[in-house]
C-alpha positions as CSV (number, residue, x, y, z in Angstrom):
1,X,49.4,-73.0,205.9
2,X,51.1,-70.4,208.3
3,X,51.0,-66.9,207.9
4,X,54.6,-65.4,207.7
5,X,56.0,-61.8,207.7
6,X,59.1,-60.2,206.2
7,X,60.8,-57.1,205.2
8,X,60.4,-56.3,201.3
9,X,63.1,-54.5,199.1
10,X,62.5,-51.1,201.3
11,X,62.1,-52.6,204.4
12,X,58.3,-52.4,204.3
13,X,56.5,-55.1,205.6
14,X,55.3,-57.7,203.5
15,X,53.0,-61.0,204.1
16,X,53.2,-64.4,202.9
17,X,52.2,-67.9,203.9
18,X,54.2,-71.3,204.1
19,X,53.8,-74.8,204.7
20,X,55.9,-77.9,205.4
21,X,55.3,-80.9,204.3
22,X,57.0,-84.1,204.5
23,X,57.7,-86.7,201.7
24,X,58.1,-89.9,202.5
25,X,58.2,-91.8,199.4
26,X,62.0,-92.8,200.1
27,X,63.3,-94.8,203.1
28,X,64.4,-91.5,205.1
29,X,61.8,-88.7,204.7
30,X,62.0,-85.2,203.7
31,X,61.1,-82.1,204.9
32,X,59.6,-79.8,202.0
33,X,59.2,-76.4,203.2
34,X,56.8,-74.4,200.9
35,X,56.8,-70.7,200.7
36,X,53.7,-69.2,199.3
37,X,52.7,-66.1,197.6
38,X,49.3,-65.2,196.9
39,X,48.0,-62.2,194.4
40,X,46.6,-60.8,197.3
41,X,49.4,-60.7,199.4
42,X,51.1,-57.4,197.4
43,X,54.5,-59.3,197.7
44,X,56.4,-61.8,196.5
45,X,59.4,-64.1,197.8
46,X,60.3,-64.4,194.3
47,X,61.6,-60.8,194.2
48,X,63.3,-60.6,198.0
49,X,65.6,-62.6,198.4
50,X,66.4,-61.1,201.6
51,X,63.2,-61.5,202.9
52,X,62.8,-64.9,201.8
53,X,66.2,-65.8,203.5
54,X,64.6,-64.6,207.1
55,X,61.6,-66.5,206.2
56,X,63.8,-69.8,205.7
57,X,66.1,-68.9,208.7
58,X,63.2,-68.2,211.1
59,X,61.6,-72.0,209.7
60,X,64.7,-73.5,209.7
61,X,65.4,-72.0,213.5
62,X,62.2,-73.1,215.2
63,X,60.4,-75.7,213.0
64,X,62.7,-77.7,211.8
65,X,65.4,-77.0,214.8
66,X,68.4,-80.2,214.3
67,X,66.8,-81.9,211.2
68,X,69.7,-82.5,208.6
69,X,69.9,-80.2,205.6
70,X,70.3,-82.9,203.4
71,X,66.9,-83.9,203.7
72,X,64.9,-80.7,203.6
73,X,63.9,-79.1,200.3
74,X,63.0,-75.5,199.6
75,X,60.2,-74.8,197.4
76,X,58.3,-71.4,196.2
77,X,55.1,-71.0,195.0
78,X,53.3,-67.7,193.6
79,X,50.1,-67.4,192.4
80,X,49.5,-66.4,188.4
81,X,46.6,-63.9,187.8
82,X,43.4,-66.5,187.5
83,X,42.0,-66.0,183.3
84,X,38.6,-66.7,185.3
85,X,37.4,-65.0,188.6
86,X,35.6,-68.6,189.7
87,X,38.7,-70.7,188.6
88,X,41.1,-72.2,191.1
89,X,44.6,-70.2,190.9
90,X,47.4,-71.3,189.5
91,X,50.8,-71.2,190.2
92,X,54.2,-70.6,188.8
93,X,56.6,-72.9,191.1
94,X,60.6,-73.3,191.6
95,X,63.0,-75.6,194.0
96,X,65.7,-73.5,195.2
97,X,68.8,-74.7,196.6
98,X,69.7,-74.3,200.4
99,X,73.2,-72.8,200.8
100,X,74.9,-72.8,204.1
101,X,77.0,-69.6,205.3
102,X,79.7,-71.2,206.6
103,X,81.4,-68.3,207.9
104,X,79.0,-68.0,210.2
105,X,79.1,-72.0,210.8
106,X,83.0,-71.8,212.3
107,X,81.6,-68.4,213.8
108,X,79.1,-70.2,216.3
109,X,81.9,-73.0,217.0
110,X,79.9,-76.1,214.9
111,X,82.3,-79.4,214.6
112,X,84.3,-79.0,211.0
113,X,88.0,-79.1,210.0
114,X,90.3,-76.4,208.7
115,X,92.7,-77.1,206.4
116,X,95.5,-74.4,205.8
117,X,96.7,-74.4,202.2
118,X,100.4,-73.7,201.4
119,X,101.6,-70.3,200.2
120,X,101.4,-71.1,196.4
121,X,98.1,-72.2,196.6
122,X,97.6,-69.0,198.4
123,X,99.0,-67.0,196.4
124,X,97.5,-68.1,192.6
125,X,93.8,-68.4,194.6
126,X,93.7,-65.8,197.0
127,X,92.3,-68.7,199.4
128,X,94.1,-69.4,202.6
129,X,92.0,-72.4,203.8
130,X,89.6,-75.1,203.2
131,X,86.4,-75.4,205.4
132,X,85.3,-79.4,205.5
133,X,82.3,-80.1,207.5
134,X,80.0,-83.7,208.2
135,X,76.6,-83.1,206.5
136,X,75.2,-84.8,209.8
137,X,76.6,-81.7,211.6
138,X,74.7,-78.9,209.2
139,X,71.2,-79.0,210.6
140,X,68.3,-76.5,211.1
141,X,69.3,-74.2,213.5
142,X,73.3,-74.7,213.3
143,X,73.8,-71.2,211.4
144,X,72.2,-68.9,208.8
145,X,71.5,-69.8,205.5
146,X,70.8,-68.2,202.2
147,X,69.1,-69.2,198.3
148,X,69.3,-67.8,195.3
149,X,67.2,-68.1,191.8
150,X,70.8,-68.4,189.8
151,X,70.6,-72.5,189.7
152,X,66.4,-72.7,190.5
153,X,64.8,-75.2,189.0
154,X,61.3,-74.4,187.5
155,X,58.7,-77.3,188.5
156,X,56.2,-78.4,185.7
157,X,52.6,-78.2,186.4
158,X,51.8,-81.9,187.7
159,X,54.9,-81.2,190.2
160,X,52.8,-77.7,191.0
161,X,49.8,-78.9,190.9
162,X,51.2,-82.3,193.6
163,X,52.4,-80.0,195.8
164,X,49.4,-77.4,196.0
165,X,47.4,-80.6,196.9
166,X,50.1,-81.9,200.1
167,X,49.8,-78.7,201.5
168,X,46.3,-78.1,201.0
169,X,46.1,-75.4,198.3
170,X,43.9,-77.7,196.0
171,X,41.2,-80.3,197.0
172,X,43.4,-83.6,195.8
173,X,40.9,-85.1,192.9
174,X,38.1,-87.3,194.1
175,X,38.0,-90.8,193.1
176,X,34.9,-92.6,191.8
177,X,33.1,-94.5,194.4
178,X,29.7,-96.7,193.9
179,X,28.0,-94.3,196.3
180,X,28.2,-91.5,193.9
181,X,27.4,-93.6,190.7
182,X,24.1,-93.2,190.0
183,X,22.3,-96.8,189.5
184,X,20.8,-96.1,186.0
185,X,23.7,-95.8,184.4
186,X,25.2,-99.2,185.9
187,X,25.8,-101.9,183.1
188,X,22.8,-104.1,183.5
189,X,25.4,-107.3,183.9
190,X,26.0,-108.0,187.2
191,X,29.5,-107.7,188.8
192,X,31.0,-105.5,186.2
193,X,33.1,-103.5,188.2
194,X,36.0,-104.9,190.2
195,X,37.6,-103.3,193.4
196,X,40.4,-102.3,190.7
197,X,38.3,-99.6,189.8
198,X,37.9,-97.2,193.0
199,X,41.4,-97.2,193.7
């Protein structure tokens, strides 16, 4: 985890944490970029949006400089108040969508294609052209980019609770071994338990 700072709703400063960690449970991996919010941080990147977008610019910028949009995912994470002051927090958790601003795409002179529309098509949609760009060409780094909570998807708790653990949030749950079984309570037949069982 990586402490972060970020302007909140006034401008104040504000603190956060994130983490990236990469899935690579499919042939290509993915980046997962985690922002955190704790209880004691005061702030929340649920509520600034703006803030949040620097956040993700500034990571997308210098972390994850050239890797292709397509395979980075935006997570964020902030912490419930505990019912218990010697419980592990909890977390309420959402996957927001990464949109590019691809005004300022053509602005910086990425590789895309500009398709005028005729003047009906102008006229009933108010839109004079069509932006098409490569997905291989919109990477980390290539322009600014924004999220919003209007199409966020809320994670259920063993998707929370999986992702606390990758990036370190929560001890991942131990497994028994025959170290830590006490001999007493073995069955008194031998060769009762199989490998199967630690694993």
């Amino acid at each position: 985890m990586q402490q972060v700072f970020y302007p909140g709703h006034a401008g104040e400063p504000c603190v956060g944490e994130y983490a990236i960690a990469l899935d690579r449970t499919d042939m290509i991996a993915r980046a997962d970029i985690v922002l955190v919010s704790r209880r004691s941080h005061h702030s929340s990147f649920h509520s600034s949006g703006f803030g949040r977008d620097i956040v993700l610019n500034r990571i997308l910028a210098n972390d994850l400089q050239g890797v292709r949009l397509d395979w980075i995912r935006l997570f964020v994470l902030t912490e419930k108040p505990a019912p218990l002051p010697d419980r592990m927090p909890e977390f309420l958790g959402v996957e927001l969508t990464i949109a590019l601003d691809i005004d300022d795409y053509v602005a910086r002179g990425n590789r895309c294609t500009v398709k005028r529309r005729n003047i009906l098509s102008r006229l009933f949609t108010g839109v004079s052209r069509t932006i098409v760009t490569w997905s291989g060409d919109v990477i980390g780094g290539c322009a600014n980019f924004s999220t919003s909570f209007d199409d966020a998807r809320q994670l259920d708790r063993q998707e929370i609770e999986a992702l606390c653990t990758r990036i370190g949030l929560r001890a991942p749950a131990d497994k028994p071994s025959l170290s830590s079984t006490k001999t007493s309570s073995l069955p008194a037949t031998p060769n009762t338990w199989s490998s199967s069982s630690y694993h």
